[in-house]
N, C-alpha and C positions, 0 to 999 in steps of 0.2 A: 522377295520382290526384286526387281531386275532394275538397274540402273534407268535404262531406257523406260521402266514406266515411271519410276521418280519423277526424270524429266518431264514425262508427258503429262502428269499429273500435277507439275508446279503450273505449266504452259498454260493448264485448262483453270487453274486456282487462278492465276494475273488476267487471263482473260473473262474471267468468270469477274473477278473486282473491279475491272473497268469497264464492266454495266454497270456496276454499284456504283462506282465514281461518276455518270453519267448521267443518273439520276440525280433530280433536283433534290437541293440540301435537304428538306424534312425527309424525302425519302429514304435516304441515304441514314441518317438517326436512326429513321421507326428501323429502317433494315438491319445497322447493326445491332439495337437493341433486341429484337429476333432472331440475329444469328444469336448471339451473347446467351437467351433464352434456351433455345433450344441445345445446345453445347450441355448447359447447365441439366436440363430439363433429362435430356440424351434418346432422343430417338436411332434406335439400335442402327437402322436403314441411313441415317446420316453421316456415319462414318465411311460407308460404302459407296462415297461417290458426292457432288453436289447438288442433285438432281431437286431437293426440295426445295432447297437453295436457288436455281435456276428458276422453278417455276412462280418465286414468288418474286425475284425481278421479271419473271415475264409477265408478273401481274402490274406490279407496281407501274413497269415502263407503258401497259396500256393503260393506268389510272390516271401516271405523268401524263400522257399525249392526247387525252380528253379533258385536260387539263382542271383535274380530281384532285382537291388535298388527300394525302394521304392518309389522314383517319377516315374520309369518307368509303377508302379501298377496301381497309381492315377492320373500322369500327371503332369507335371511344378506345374499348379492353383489349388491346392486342394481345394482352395474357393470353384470352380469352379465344384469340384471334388462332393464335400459335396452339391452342392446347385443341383448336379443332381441325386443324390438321396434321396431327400428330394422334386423333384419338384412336383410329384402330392399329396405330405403329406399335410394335414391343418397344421399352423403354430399358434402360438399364435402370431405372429405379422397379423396374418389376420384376426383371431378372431379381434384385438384389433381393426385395419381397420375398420371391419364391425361396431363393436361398435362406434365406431366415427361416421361412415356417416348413422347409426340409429340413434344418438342421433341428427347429421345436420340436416336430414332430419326432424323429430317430431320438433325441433325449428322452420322451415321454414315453416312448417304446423300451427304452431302457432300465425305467422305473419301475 
């Protein structure tokens, strides 16, 4: 990775948190409890970029300006919330999955 994209990709992270900042306070929680989630969670596609991450301040910032609580946007379970938009994403818990029951399997072949 090339210095210049370093930079360009810190530029696009600060501008990308000053929608988040801009958003009213609950937004701004349910948000980072989402990011926080999905980190955890680890959709493979969310390290390549903040693109999920943007579309759900572009959600939020239309639920802000119809002037929506934000569980009204996402619902009571934001678990719930975050685990469906992530459901046809590979995960690194399914990577890890897989690696497990390749390595079961090459064991049991061994036996």
């Amino acid at each position: 990775m090339r210095i210049q994209d370093i930079i360009e990709g810190k530029k696009e992270w600060r501008a990308h948190m000053a929608r988040v900042k801009a958003l009213p306070k609950d937004y701004q929680i349910v948000y980072k409890e989402i990011q926080k989630y999905l980190y955890k969670v680890g959709p493979v596609e969310l390290t390549n970029g903040i693109g999920l991450l943007s579309g759900i301040i572009d959600l939020f910032e239309e639920g802000a300006s119809l002037g929506k609580n934000v569980l009204e946007v996402t619902g009571e379970d934001v678990a719930a919330f975050c685990d469906d938009l992530i459901k046809d994403s590979k995960t690194y818990a399914d990577i890890y999955q897989e690696s497990v029951n390749q390595k079961g399997n090459e064991a049991m072949k061994e036996d």
